[in-house]
C-alpha positions in Angstrom: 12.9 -12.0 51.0 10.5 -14.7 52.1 7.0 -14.9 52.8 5.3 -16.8 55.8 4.7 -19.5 53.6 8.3 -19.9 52.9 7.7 -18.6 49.1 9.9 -16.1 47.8 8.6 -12.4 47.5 10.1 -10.7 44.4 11.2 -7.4 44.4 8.4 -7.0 41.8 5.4 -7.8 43.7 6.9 -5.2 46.7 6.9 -2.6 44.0 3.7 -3.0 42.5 2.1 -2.9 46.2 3.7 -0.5 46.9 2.8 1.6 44.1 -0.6 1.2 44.0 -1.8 0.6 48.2 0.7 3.0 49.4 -0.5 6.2 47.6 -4.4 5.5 49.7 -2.8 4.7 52.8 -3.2 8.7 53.8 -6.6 8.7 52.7 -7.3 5.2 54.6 -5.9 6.3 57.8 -8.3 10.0 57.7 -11.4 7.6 57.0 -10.0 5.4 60.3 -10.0 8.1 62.1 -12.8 10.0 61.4 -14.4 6.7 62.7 -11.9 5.4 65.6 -11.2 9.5 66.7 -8.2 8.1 67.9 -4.6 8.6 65.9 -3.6 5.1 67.5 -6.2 3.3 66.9 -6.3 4.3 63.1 -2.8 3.5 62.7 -3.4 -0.2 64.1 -6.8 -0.4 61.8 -4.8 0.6 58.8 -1.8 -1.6 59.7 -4.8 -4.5 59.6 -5.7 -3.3 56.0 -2.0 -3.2 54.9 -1.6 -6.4 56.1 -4.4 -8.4 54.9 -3.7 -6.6 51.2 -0.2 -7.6 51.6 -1.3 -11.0 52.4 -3.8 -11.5 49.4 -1.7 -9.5 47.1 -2.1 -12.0 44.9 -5.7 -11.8 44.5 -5.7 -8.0 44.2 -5.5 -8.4 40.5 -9.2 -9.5 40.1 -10.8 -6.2 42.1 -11.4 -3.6 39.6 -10.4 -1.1 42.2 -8.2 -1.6 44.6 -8.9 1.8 45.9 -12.4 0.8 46.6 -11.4 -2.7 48.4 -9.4 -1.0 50.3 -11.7 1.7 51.6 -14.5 -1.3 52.2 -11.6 -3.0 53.8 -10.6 0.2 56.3 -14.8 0.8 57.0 -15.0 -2.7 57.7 -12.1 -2.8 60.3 -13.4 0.1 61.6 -16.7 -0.4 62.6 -15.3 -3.9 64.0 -13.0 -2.1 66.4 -15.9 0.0 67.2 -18.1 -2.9 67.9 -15.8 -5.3 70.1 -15.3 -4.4 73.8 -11.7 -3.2 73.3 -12.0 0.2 71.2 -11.7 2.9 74.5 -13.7 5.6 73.6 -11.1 8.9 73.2 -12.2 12.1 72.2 -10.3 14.0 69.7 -9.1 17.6 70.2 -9.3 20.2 67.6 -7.7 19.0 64.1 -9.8 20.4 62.0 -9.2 23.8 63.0 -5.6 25.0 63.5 -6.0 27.2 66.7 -1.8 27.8 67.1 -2.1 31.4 65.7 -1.1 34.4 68.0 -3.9 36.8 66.7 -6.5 34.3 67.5 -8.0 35.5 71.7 -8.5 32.6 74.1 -12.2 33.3 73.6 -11.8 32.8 70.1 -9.8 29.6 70.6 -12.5 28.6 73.0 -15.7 29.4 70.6 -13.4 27.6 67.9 -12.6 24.3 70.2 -16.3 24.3 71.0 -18.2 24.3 67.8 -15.0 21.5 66.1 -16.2 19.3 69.0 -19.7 20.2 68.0 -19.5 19.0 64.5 -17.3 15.7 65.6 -20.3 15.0 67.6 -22.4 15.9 65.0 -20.4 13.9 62.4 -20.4 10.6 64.7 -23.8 10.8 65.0 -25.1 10.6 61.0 -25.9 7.1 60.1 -22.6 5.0 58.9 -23.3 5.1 54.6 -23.9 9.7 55.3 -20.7 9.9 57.4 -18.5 7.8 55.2 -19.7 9.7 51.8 -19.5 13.0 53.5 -15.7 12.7 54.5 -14.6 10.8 51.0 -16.4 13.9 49.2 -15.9 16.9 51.7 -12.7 15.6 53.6 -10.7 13.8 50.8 -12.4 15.3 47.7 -13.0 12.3 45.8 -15.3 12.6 42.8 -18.7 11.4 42.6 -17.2 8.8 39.7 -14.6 8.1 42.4 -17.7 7.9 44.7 -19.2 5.6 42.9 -16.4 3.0 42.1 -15.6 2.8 45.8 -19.4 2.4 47.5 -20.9 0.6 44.4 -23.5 3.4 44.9 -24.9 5.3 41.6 -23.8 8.9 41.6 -27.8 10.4 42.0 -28.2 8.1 44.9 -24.7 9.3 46.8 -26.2 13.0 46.1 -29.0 12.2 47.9 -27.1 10.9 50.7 -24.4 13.5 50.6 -27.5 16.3 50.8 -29.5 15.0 53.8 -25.9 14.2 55.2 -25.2 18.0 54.6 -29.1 19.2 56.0 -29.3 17.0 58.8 -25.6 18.2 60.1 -27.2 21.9 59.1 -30.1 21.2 60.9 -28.8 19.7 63.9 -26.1 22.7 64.5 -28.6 25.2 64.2 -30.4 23.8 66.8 -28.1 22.9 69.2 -26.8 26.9 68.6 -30.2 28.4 68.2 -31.9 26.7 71.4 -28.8 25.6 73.2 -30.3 22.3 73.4 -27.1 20.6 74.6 -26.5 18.0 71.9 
């Protein structure tokens, strides 16, 4: 197998890649989407990431966490999509609630649709550093060492962020639910 470049990929260098990018690459495309909100447009930003690891492969080797250089990488690509003219804005329908069930009512369903597109709002509307620390702790579960290694963040000041991430999503439900004021 060759390269672009003409040079000869070993069957080593696939497996290393693929053993240590491929095991993110379902925690990559989440992030992209919490960002993007659209499957497709997650699956392009990650194919980007893939790619330009693939491509530097050989410099992977200095980073002392890939894991982390690939997150920055996937953020990065992200908020680039988001920026240029050609990122559609698509609304997302309920995946964080799973609302197939037979004993759930239509007006449960509804209540259910309602307050997931709430907090998607909600979510999209924290600044960039609290929504990307809230979904690797909350949504992927990462540690706050694992925290850490991938922002470059000291674990007291990702509390902080995770907590007024947390109180201002708190705050803002309540009032949209308490006073109806329409978010």
């Amino acid at each position: 197998m060759f390269s672009r470049s003409g040079r000869l990929v070993t069957e080593m260098e696939l497996k290393a890649f693929n053993q240590r990018i491929l095991p993110v690459q379902g925690r990559l495309f989440r992030l992209a989407q919490l960002f993007l909100r659209s499957r497709e447009e997650a699956e392009d930003a990650i194919q980007d990431v893939l790619l330009r690891l693939w491509t530097n492969r050989q410099q992977l080797e200095s980073y002392h966490s890939i894991e982390a250089l690939a997150v920055q990488m996937t953020k990065n690509t992200c908020l680039d999509r988001l920026k240029s003219h050609h990122h559609k804005k698509m609304t997302k329908d309920a995946d964080l609630v799973s609302m197939e069930a037979d004993d759930v009512s239509p007006y449960q369903r509804a209540e259910l649709s309602d307050s997931n597109q709430l907090m998607h709002r909600l979510i999209g509307a924290l600044p960039e550093q609290q929504k990307l620390i809230l979904h690797l702790r909350d949504v992927e579960e990462y540690s706050f060492e694992e925290l850490e290694q991938v922002t470059g963040l000291s674990i007291n000041n990702i509390r902080v962020i995770l907590s007024r991430a947390r109180q201002k999503l708190r705050e803002n439900y309540l009032k949209v639910n308490d006073y109806g004021s329409g978010y």
